[in-house]
C-alpha positions as CSV (number, residue, x, y, z in Angstrom):
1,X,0.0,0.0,0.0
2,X,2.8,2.1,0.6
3,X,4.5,2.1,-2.9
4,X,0.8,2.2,-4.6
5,X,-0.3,5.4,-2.3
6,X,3.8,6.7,-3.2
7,X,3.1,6.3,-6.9
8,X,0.0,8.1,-6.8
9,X,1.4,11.1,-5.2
10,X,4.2,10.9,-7.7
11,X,2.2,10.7,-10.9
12,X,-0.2,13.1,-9.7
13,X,3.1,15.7,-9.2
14,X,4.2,14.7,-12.5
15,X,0.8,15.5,-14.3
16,X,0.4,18.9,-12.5
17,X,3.6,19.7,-13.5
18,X,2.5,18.6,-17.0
19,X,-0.9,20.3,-16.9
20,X,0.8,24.2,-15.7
21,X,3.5,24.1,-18.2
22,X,3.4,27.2,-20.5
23,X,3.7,25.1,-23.8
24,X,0.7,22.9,-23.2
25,X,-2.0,25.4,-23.5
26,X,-0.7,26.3,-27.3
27,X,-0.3,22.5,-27.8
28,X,-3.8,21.4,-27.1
29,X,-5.0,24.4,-28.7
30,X,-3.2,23.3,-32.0
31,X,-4.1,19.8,-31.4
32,X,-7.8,20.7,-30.8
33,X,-7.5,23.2,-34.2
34,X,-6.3,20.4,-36.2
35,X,-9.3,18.3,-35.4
36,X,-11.9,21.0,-35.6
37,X,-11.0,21.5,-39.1
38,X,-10.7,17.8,-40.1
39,X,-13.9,17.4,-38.4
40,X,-15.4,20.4,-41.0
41,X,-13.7,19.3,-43.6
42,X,-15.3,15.6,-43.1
43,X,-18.8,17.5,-42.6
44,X,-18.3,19.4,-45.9
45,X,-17.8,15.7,-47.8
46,X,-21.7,15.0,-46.3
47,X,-22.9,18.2,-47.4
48,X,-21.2,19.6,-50.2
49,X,-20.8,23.7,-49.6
50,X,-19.0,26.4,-51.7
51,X,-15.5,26.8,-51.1
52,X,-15.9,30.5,-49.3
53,X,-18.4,28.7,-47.0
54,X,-15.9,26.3,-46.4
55,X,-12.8,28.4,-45.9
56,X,-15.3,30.3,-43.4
57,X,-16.2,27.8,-41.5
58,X,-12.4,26.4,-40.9
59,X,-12.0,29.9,-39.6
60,X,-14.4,30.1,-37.0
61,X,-13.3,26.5,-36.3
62,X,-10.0,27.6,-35.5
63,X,-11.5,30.6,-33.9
64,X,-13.0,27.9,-31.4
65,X,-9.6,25.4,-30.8
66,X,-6.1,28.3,-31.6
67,X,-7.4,30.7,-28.4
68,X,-6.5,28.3,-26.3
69,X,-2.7,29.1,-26.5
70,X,-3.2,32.8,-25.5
71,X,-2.0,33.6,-21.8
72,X,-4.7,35.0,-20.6
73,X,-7.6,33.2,-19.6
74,X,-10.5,35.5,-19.4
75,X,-9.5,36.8,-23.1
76,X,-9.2,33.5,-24.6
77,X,-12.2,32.4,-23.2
78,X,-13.9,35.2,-24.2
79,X,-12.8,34.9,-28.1
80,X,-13.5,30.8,-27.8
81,X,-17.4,31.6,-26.8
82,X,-17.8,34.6,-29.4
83,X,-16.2,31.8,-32.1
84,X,-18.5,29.1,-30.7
85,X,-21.7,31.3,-30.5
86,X,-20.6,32.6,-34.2
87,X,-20.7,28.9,-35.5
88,X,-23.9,27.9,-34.0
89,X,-25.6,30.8,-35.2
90,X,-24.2,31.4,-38.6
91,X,-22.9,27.6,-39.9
92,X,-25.7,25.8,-37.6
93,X,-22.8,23.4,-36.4
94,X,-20.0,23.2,-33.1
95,X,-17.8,20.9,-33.4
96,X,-16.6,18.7,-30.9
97,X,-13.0,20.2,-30.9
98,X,-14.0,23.2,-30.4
99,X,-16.7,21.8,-27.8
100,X,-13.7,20.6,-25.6
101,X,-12.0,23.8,-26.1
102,X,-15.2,26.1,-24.8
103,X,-15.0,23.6,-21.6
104,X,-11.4,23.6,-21.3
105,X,-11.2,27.5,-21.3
106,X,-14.3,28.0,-18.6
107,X,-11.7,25.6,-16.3
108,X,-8.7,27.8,-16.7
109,X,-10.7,30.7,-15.9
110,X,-12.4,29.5,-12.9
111,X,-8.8,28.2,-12.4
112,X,-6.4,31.3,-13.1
113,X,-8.7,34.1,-14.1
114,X,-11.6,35.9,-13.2
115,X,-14.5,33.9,-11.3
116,X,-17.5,35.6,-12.6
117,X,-17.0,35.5,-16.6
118,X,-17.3,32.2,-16.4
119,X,-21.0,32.0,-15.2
120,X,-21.8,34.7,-17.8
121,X,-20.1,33.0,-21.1
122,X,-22.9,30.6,-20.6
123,X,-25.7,33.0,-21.2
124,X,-24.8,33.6,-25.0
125,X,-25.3,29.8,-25.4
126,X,-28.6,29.8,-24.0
127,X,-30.0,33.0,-26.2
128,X,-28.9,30.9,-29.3
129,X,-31.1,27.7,-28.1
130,X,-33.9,30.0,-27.4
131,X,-33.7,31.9,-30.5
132,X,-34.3,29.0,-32.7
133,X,-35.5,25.7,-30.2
134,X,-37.1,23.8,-33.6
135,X,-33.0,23.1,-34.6
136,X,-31.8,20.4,-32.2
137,X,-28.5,20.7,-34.2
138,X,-28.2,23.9,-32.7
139,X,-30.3,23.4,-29.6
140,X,-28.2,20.7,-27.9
141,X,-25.3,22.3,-28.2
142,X,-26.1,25.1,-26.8
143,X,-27.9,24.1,-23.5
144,X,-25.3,21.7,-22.9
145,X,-22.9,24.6,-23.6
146,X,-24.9,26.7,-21.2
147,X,-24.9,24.2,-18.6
148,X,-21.3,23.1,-18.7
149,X,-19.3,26.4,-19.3
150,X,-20.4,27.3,-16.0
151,X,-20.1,24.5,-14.3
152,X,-16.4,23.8,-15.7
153,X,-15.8,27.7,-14.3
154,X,-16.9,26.4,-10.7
155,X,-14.1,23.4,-11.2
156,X,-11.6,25.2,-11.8
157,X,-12.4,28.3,-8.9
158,X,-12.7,24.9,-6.4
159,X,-9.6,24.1,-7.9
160,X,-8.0,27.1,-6.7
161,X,-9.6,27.3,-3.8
162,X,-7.8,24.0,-3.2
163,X,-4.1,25.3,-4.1
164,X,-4.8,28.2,-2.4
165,X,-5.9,26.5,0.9
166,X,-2.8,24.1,0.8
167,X,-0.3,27.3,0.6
168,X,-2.3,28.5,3.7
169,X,-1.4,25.6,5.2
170,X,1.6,25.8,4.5
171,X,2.6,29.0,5.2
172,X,1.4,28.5,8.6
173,X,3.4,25.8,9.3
174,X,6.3,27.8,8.6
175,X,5.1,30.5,10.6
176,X,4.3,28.1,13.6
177,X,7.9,26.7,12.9
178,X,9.1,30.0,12.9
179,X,7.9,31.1,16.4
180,X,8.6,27.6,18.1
181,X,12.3,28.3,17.2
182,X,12.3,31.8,18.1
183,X,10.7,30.7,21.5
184,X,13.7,28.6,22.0
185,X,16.2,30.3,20.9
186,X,14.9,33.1,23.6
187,X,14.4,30.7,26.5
188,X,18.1,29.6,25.8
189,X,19.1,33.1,25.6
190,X,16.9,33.8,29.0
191,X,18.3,30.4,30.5
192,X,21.6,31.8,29.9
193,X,21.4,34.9,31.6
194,X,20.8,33.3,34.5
195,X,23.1,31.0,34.9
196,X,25.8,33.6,33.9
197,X,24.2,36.3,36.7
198,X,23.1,33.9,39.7
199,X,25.0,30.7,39.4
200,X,28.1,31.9,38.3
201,X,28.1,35.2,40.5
202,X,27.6,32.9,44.1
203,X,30.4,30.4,42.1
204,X,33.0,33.1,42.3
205,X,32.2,34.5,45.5
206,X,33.2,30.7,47.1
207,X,36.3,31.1,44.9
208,X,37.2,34.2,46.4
209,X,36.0,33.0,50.0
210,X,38.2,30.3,49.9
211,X,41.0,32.5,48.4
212,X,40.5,34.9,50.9
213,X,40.3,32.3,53.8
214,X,43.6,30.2,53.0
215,X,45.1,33.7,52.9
216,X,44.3,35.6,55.8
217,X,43.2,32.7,58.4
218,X,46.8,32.8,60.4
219,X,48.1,29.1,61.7
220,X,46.1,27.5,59.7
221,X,47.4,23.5,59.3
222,X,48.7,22.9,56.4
223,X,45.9,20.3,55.5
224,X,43.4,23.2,55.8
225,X,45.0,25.5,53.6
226,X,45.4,22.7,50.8
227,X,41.6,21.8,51.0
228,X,40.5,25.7,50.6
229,X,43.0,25.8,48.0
230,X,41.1,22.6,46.2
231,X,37.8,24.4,47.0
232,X,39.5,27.2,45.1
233,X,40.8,25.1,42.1
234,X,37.4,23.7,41.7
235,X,35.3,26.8,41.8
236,X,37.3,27.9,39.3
237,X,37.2,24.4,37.0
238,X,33.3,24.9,37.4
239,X,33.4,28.5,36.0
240,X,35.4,27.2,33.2
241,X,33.2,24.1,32.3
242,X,30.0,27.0,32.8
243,X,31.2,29.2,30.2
244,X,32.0,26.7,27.6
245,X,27.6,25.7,28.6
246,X,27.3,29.4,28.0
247,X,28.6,29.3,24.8
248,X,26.7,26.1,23.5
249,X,23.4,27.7,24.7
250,X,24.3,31.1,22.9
251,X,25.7,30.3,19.7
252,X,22.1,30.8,18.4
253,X,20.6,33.3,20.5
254,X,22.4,36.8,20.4
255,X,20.0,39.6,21.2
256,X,16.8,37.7,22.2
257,X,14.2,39.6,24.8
258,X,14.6,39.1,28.7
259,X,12.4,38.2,30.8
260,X,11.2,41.4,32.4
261,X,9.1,40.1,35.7
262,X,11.3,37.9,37.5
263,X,13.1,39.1,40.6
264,X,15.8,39.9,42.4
265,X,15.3,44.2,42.2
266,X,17.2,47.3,43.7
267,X,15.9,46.6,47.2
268,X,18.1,43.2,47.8
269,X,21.4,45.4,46.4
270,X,22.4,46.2,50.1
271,X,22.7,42.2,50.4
272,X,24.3,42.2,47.3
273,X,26.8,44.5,48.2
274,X,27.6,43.3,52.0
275,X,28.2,39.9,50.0
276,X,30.5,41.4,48.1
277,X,32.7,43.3,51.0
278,X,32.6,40.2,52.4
279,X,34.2,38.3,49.5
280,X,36.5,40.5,48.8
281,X,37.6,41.8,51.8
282,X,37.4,45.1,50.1
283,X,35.7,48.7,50.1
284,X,32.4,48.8,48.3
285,X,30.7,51.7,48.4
286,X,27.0,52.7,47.2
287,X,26.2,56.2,46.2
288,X,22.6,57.9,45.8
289,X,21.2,61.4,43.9
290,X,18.3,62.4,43.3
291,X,15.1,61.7,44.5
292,X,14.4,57.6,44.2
293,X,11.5,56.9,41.9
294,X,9.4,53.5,41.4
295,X,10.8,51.5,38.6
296,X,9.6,49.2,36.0
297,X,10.7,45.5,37.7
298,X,12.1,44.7,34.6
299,X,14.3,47.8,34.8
300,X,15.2,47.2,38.7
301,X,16.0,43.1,37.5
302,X,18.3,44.9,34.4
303,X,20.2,47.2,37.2
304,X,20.5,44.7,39.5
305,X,22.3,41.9,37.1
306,X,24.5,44.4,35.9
307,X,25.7,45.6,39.1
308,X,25.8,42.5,40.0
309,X,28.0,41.4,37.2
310,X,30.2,44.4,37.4
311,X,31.2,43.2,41.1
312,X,32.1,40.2,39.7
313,X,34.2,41.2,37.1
314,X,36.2,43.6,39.5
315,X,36.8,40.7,42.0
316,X,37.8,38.1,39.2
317,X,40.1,40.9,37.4
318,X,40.8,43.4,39.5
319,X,41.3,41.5,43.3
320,X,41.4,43.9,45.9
321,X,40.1,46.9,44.3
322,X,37.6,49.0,45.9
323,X,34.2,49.3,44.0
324,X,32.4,52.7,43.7
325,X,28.3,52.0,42.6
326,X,26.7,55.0,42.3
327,X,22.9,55.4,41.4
328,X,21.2,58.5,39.9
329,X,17.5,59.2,39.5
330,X,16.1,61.5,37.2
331,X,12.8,62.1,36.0
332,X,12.8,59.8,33.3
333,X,16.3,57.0,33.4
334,X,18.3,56.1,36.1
335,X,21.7,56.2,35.6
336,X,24.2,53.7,36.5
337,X,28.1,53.6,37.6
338,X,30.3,51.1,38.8
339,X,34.0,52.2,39.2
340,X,36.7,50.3,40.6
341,X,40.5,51.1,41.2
342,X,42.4,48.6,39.9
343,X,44.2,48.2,36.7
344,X,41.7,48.8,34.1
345,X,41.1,47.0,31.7
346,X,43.0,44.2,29.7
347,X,45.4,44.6,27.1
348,X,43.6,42.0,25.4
349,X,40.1,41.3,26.2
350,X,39.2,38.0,26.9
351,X,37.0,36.1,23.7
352,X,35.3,33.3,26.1
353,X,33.6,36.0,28.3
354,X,29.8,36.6,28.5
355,X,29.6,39.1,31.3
356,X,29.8,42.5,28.8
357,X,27.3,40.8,26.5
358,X,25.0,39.4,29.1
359,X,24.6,43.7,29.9
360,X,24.1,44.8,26.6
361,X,21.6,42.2,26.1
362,X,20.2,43.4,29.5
363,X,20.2,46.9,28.5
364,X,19.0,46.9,25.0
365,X,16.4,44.5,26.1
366,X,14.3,47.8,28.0
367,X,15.7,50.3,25.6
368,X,18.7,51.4,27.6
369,X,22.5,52.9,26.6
370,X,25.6,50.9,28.1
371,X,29.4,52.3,28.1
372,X,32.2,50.7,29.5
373,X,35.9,51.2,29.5
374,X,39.0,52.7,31.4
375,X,38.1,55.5,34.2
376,X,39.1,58.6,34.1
377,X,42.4,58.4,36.7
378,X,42.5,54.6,35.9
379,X,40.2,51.4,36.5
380,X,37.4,50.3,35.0
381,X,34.1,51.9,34.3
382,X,30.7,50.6,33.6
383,X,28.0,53.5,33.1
384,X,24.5,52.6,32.0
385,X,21.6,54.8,30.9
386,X,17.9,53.0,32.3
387,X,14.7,54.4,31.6
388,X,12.3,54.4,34.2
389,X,9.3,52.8,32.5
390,X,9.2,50.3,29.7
391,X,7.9,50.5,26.3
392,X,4.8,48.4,27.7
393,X,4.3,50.4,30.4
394,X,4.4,54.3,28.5
């Protein structure tokens, strides 16, 4: 059943491929033109006729069969009717060439032209029948004509309506694809944030802890000082092995939309900073101006992570440095700086980082500005333009 239901599918490709090629209109049409004139020709052997009558009548039945090869289907099917109503009415006779090519054309423009014109190239047909009923020659013809050019219009407009329902569905699909993998690709991005902001932040604070401990706890047996130094070694070899799952889960997902309703927010950054002295060991200092405002939460979360980060770059490349975070509220942004005194920054900045691009991420995310570089009078300087409200929320 397989290969039989296979087969169809493939022969029924093949023969609409067949069918919407440009050169088979103009071959049936000459195909159908040939016979309509053998077909006089062989009527003019019955009934002997003048030779202008004849050459006439292979006229109008070529006028009936050749249209078929124009491009456009509402003018060839026009021209086929007027041909086909001109031969009933002046030669009393259709023949069945040109029959096939009235119904062909009423399919192609229910198909690929305009609806309507089909349903009204019937009505011609139908005056002829009533204007002489007594000739059945011409009679059945006609109402069968009348009949059927509509009815082949409605074919071909279900047809379309077919192939145009299919590309719907199609088209959707992509679309639906589209959005799943957009979808993922953010919840990586938002995925990685996080474990770049919260796990990795409390992962270099036990680093520096345990630093910090070995260092400054006096008498300490040597065994103690050689595990903190392992606790040191492996908070380090997990920050290593978390970057390189930072990169896998970003390599597609480079400027995707946070989150902007989770928590932590600028009330929990006195903790954050008291964690901080007390990893370093160090002076960390917060500054406020201006009169505080209520933020966005997605604009308190943005500040938060990227003072956040910020500490954690200064401890993990500037140890020992006092920190400087200074907040300043205006009417419409808050801005952001976080200073510290050590060396500044690299000669060569490092290319397995995520920390910078973790903010700007941040920061573009609610429409802010981000800056960072040397200080003025050395260190490093992170300054950050926030605006107050979201785009949502204005």
């Amino acid at each position: 059943m397989t290969y039989v239901y296979r087969a169809d599918r493939w022969w029924a490709g093949r023969a609409g491929r067949i069918v919407t090629a440009r050169h088979v209109p103009v071959l049936i049409g000459t195909l159908l033109g040939v016979a309509a004139v053998a077909e006089a020709l062989a009527w003019h052997t019955r009934t002997p006729a003048t030779p202008q009558f004849l050459l006439l009548l292979c006229l109008v039945c070529l006028g009936t069969t050749l249209p078929l090869a124009l491009p456009h289907p509402t003018v060839a099917a026009t021209v086929i009717a007027a041909a086909g109503v001109l031969s009933l009415a002046a030669f009393g006779t259709l023949t069945v060439a040109g029959l096939a090519a009235e119904l062909i054309a009423g399919y192609r423009l229910g198909r690929d032209g305009v609806r309507s014109v089909a349903v009204l190239l019937g009505l011609p047909y139908l005056a002829v029948a009533l204007a002489d009923p007594a000739d059945a020659r011409v009679r059945v013809p006609s109402v069968l004509l009348a009949a059927l050019v509509p009815a082949t219009g409605l074919a071909g407009t279900i047809r379309r309506a077919h192939t145009e329902a299919r590309a719907n569905r199609t088209t959707q699909q992509e679309i639906a694809g589209t959005l799943l993998d957009h979808a993922a690709r953010n919840e990586r991005a938002r995925i990685a944030r996080e474990l770049h902001d919260v796990v990795a932040h409390h992962i270099s604070m036990i680093s520096v802890q345990a630093e910090t401990a070995r260092l400054a706890t006096a008498g300490m047996p040597p065994a103690g000082a050689q595990r903190l130094s392992a606790i040191g070694d492996t908070a380090r070899a997990a920050l290593t092995e978390m970057r390189r799952l930072l990169g896998v889960l970003r390599e597609d997902a480079q400027a995707e939309v946070a989150d902007r309703r989770p928590q932590p927010g600028l009330r929990q950054l006195n903790e954050l900073l008291d964690d901080a002295r007390d990893a370093s060991g160090t002076g960390t200092r917060l500054i406020l101006s201006g009169p505080p405002v209520a933020l966005d939460p997605g604009v308190e979360l943005a500040a938060y992570r990227i003072i956040q980060e910020s500490l954690t770059n200064s401890r993990r490349h500037a140890p020992g440095a006092a920190v400087d975070v200074a907040l300043h509220y205006t009417g419409d942004a808050l801005l952001l700086s976080i200073r510290d005194n050590g060396p500044g920054p690299p000669a060569t900045p490092p290319t397995n980082g995520h920390g910078l691009l973790g903010m700007r991420e941040r920061t573009a995310a609610i429409g802010g500005e981000l800056r960072t570089g040397p200080a003025a009078g050395g260190g490093f300087l992170v300054q950050v333009t926030l605006p107050t409200k979201t785009e949502r929320d204005a």
